[in-house]
DSSP file (Angstrom, degrees, kcal/mol; ACC not computed):
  #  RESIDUE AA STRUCTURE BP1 BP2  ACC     N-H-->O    O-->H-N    N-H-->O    O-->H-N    TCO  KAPPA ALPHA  PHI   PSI    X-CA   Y-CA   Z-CA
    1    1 A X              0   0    0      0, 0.0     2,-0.6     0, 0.0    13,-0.2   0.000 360.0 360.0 360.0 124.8  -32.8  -30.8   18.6
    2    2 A X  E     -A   13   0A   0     11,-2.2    11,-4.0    21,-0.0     2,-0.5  -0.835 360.0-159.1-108.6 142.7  -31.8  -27.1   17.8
    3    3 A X  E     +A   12   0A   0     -2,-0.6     2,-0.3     9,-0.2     9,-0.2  -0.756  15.7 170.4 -83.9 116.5  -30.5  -26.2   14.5
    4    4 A X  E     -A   11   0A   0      7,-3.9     7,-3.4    -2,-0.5     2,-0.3  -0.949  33.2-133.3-148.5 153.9  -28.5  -23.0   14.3
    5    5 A X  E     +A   10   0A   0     -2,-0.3     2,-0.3     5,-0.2     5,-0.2  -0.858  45.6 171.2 -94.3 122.8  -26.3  -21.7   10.8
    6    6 A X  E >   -A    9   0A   0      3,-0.6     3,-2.0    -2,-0.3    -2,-0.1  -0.925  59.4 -13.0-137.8 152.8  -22.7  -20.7   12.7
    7    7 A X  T 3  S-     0   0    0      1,-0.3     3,-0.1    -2,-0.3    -2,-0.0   0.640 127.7 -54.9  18.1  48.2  -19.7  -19.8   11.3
    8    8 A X  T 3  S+     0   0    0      1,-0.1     2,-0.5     0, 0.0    -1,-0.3   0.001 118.4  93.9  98.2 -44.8  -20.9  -21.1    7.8
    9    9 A X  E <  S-A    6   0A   0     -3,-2.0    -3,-0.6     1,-0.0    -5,-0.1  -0.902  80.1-117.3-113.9 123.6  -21.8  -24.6    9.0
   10   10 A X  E     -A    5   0A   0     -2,-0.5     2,-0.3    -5,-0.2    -5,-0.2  -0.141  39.0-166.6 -23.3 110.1  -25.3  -26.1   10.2
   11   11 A X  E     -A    4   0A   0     -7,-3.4    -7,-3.9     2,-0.0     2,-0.6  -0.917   5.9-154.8-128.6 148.5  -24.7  -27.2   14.2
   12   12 A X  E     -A    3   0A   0     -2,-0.3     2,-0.8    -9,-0.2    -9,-0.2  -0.979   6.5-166.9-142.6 130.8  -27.1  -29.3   16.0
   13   13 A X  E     -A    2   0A   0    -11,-4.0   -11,-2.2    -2,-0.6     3,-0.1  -0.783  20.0-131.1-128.5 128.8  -27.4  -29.2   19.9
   14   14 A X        -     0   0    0     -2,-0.8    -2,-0.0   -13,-0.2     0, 0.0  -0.335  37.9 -76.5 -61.9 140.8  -29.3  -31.8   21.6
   15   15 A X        -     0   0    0      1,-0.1     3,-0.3     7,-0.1     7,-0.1   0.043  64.7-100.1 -19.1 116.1  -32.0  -31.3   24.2
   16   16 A X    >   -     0   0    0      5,-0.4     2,-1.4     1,-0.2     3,-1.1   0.154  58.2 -59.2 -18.5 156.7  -30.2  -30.5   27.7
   17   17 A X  T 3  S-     0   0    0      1,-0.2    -1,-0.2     3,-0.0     3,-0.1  -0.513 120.0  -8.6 -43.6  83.9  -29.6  -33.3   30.6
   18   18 A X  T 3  S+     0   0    0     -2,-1.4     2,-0.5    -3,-0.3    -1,-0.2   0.649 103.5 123.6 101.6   3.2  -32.6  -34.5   31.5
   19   19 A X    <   -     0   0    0     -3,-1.1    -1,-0.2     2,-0.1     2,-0.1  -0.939  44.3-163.4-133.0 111.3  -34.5  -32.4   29.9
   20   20 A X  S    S+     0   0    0     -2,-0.5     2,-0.3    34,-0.2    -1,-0.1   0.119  77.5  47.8 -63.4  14.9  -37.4  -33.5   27.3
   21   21 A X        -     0   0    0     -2,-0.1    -5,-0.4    -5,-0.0     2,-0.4  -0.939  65.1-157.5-160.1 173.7  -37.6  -30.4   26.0
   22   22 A X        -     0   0    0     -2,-0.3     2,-0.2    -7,-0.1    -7,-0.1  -0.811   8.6-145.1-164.6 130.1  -35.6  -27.1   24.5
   23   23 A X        -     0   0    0     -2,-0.4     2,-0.3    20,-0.1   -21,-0.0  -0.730   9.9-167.8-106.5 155.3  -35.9  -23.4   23.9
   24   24 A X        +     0   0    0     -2,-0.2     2,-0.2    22,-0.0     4,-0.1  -0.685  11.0 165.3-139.5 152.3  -34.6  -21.2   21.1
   25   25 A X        -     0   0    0      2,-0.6     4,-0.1    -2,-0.3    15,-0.0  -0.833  59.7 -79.5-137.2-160.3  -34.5  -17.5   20.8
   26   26 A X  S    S+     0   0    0     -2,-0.2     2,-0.3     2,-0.1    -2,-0.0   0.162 102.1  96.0-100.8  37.2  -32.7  -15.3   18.5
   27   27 A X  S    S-     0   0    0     13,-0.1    -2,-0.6     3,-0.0     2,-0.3  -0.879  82.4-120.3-116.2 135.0  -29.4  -15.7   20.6
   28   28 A X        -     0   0    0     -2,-0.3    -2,-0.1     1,-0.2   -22,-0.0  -0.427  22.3-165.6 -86.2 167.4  -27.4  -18.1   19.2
   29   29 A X  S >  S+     0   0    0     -2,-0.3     3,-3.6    -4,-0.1    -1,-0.2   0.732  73.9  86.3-113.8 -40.0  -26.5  -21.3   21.5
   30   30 A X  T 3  S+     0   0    0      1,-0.3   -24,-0.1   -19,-0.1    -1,-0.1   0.721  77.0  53.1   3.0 -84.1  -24.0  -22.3   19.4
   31   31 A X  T 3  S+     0   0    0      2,-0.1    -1,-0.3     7,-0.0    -2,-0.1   0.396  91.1  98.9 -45.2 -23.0  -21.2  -20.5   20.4
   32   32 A X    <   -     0   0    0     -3,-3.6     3,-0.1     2,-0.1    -3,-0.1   0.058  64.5-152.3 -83.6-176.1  -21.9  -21.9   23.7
   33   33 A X  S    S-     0   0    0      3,-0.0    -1,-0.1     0, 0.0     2,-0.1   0.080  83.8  -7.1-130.1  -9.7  -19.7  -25.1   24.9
   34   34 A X  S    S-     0   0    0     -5,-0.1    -2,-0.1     2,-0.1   -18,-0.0  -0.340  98.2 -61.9-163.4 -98.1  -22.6  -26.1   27.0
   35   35 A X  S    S+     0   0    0     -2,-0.1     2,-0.3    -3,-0.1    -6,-0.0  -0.531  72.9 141.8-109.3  57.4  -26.2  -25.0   28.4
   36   36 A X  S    S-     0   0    0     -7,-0.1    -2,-0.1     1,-0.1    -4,-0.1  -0.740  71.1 -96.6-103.2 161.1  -25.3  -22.0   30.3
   37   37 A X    >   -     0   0    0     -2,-0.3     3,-0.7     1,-0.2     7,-0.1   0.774  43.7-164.2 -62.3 -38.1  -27.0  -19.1   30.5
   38   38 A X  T 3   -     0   0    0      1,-0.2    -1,-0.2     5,-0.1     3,-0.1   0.408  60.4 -79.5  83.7  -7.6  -25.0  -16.7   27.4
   39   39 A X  T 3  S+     0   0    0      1,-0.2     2,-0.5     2,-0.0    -1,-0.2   0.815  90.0 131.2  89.6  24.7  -26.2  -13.6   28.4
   40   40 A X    <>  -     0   0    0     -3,-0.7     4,-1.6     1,-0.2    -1,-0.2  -0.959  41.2-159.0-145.6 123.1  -29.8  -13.4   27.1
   41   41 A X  H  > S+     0   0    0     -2,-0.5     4,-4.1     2,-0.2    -1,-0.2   0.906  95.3  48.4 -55.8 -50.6  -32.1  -12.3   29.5
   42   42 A X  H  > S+     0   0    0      1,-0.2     4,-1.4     2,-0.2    -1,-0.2   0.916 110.8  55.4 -55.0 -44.2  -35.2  -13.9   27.3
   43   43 A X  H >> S+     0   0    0      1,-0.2     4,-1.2     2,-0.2     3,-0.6   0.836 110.8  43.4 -39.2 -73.2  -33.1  -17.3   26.9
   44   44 A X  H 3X S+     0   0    0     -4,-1.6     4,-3.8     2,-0.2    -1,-0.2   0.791 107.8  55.6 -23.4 -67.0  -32.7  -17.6   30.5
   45   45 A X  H 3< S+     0   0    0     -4,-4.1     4,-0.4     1,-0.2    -2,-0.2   0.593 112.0  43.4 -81.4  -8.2  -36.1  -16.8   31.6
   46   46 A X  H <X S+     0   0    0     -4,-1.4     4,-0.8    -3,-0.6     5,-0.3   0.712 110.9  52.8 -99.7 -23.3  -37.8  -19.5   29.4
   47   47 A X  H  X S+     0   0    0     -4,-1.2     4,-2.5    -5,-0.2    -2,-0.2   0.967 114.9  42.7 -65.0 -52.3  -35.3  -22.1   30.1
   48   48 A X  H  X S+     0   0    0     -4,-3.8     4,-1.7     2,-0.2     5,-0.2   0.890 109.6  54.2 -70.6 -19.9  -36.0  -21.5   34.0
   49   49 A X  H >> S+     0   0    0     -4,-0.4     4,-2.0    -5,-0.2     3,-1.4   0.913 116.6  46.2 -56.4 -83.5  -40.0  -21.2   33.6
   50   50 A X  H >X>S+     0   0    0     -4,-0.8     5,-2.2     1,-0.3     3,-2.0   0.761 106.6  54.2 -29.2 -70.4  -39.5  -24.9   31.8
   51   51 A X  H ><5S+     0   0    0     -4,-2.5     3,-2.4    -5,-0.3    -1,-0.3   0.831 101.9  51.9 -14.7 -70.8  -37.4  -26.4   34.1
   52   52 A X  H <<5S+     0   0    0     -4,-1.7    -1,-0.3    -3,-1.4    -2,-0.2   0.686 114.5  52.3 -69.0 -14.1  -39.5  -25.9   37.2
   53   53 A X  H <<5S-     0   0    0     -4,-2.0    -1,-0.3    -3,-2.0    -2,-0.2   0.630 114.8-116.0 -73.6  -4.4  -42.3  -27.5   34.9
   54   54 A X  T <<5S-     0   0    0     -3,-2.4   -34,-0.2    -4,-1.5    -3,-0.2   0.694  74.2 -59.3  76.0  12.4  -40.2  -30.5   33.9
   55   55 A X  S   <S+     0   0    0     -5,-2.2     2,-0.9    -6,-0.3    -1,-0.2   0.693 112.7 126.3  82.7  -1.1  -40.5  -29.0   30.3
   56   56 A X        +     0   0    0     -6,-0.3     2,-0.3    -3,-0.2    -1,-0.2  -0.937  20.8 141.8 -83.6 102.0  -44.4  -29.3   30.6
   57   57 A X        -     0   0    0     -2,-0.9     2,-0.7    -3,-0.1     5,-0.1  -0.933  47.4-120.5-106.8 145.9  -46.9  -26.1   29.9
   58   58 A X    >   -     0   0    0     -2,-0.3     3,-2.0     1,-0.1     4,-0.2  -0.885  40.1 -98.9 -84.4 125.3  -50.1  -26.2   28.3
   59   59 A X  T >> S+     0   0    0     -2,-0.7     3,-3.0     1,-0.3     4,-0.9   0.307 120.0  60.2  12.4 -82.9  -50.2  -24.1   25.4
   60   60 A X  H >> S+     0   0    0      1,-0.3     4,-1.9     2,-0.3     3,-1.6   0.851 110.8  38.3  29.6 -92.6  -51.9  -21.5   27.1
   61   61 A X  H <4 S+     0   0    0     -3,-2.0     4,-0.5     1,-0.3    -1,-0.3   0.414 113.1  53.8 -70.1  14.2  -49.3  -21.0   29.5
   62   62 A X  H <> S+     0   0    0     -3,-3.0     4,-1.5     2,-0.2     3,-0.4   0.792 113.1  48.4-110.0 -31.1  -46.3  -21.6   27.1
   63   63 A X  H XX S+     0   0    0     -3,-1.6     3,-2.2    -4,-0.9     4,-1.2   0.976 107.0  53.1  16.5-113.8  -48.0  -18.8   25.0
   64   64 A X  H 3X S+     0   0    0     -4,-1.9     4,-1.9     1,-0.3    -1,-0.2   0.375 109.7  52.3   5.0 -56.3  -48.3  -16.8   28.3
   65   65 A X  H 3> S+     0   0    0     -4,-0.5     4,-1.2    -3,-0.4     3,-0.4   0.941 113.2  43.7-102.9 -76.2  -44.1  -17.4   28.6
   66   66 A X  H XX S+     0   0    0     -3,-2.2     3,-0.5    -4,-1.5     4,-0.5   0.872 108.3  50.3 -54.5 -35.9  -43.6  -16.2   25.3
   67   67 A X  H >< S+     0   0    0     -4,-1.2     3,-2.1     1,-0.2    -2,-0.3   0.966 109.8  65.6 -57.3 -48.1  -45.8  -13.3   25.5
   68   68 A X  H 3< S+     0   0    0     -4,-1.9    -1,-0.2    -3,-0.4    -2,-0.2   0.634 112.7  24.6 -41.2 -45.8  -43.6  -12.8   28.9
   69   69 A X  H << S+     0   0    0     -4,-1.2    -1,-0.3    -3,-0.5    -2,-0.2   0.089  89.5 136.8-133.4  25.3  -40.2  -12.2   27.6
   70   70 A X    <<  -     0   0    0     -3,-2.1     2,-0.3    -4,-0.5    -3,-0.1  -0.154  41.6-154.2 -22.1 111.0  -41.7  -10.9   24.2
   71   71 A X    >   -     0   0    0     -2,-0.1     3,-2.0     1,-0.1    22,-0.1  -0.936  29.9 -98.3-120.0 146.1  -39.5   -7.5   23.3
   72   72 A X  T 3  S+     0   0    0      1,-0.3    -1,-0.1    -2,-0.3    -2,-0.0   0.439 122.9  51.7 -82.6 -11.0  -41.0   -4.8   21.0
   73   73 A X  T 3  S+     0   0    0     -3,-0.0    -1,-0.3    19,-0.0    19,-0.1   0.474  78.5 132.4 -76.8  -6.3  -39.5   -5.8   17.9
   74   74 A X    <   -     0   0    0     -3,-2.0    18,-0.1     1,-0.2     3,-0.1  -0.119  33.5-171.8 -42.6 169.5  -40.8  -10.0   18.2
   75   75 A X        -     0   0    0     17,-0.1    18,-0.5     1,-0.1    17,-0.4   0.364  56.2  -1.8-157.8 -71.0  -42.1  -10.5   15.1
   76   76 A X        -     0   0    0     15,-0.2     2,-0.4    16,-0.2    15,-0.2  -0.977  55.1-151.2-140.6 141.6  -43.9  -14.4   15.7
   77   77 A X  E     -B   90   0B   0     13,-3.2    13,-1.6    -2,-0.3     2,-0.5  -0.937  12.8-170.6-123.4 143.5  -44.1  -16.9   18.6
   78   78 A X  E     -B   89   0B   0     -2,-0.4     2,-0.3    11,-0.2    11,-0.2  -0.763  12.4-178.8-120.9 165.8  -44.4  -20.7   18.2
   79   79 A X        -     0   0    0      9,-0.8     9,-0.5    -2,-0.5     2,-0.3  -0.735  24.0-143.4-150.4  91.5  -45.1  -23.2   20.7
   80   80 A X        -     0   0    0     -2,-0.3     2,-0.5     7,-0.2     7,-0.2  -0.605   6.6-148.6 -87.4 139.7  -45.1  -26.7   19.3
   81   81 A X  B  >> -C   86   0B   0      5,-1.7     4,-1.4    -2,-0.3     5,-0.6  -0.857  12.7-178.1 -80.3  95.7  -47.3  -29.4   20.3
   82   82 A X  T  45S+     0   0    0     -2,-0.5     3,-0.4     1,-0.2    -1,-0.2   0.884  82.0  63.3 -79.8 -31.8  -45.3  -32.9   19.8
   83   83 A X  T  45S+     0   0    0      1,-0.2    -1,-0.2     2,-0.1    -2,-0.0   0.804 120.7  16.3 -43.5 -64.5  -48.8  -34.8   21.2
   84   84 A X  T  45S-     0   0    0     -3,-0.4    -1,-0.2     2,-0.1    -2,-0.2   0.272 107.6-106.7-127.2   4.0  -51.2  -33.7   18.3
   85   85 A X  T  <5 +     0   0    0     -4,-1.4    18,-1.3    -3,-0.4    -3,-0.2   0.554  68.9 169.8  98.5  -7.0  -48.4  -32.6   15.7
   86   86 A X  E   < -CD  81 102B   0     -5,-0.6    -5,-1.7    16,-0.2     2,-0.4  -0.064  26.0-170.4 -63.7 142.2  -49.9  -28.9   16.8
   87   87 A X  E     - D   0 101B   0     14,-0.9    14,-1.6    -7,-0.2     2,-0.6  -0.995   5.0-169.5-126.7 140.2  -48.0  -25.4   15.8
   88   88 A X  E     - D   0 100B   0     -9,-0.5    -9,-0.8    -2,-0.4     2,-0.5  -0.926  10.8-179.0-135.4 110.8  -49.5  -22.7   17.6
   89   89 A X  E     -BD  78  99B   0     10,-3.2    10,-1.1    -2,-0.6     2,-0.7  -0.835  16.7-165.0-122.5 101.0  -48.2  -19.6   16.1
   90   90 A X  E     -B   77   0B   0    -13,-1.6   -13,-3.2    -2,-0.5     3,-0.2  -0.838  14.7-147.7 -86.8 115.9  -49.0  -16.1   17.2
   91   91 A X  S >  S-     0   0    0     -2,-0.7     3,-2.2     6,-0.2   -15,-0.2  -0.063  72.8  -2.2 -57.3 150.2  -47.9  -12.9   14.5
   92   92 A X  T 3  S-     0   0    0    -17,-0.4    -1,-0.2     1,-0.3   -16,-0.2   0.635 123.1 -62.4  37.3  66.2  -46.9   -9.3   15.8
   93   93 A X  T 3  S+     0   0    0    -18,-0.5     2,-0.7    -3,-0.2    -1,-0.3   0.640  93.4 141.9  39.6  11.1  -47.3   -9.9   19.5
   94   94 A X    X   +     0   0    0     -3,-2.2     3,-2.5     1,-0.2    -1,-0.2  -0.294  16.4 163.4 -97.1  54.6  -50.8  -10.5   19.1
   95   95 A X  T 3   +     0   0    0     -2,-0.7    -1,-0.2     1,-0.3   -31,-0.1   0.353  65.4  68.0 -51.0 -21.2  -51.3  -13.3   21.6
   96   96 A X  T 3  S+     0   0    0      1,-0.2     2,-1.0    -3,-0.1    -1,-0.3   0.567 102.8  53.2 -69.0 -24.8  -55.0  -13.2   22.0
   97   97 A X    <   +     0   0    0     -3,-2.5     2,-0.5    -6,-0.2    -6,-0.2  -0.830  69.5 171.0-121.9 109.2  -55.2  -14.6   18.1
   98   98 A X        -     0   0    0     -2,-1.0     2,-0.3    -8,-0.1    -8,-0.2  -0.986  23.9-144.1-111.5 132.3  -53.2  -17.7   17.5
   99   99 A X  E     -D   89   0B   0    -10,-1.1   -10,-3.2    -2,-0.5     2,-0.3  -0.598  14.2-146.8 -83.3 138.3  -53.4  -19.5   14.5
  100  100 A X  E     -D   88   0B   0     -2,-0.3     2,-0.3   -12,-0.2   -12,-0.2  -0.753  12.9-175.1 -98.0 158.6  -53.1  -23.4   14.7
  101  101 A X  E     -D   87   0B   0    -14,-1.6   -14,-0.9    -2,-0.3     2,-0.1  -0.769  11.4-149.8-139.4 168.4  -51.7  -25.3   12.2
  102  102 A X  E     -D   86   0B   0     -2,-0.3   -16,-0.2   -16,-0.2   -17,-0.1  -0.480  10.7-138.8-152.0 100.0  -51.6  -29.3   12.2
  103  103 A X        -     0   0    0    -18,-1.3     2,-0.2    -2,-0.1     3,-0.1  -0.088  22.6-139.0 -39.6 127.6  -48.7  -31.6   10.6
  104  104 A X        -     0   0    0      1,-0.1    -1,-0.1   -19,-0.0     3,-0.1  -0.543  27.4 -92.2 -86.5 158.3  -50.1  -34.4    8.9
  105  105 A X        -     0   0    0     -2,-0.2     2,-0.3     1,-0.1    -1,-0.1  -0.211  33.5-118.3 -64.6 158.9  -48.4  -37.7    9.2
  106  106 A X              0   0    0      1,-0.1    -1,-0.1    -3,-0.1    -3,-0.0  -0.779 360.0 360.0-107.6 145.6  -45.8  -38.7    6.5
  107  107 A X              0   0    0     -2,-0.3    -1,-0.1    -3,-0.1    -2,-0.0   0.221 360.0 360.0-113.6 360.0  -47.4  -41.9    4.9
């Protein structure tokens, strides 16, 4: 599920057709009326990487991805693990050091 603030109210757009999985930039999707591309190059070029995986990379290469369409302002990338609860969050474009993080279970 993505979560986006538009026009004042909290909108929530479900995972594509068929597709286990969903990517965010800082273009909103909102606005959209359905999963079409919107005009943002970065948006585009992680939805098609995923696709032709089936929504699968290993970390690594989802890392790699981000780094990929990265632009010189980018500030953090995350790449969550749903598997092992992982967030693997890289600072200032500085993909070689990613910090990991790991959600604990709600008891």
């Amino acid at each position: 599920m993505l979560v986006e603030l538009y026009d004042g109210e909290m909108k929530l757009i479900c995972s594509p057709v068929g597709a286990p999985w969903h990517a965010a930039t800082n273009h909103l999707r909102a606005p959209l009326d359905d999963d079409s591309s919107g005009g943002c190059w970065r948006y585009d070029a992680v939805r098609t990487r995923l696709a032709a995986s089936r929504g699968s990379l290993a970390i690594v290469d989802g890392m790699d991805l981000l780094a990929d369409v990265a632009q010189e302002n980018t500030q953090w990338s995350v790449v969550y693990n749903l598997n092992d609860r992982g967030v693997h969050v890289v600072m200032g474009r500085s993909y070689p050091r990613t910090h990991v993080f790991h959600l604990e279970e709600e008891r």
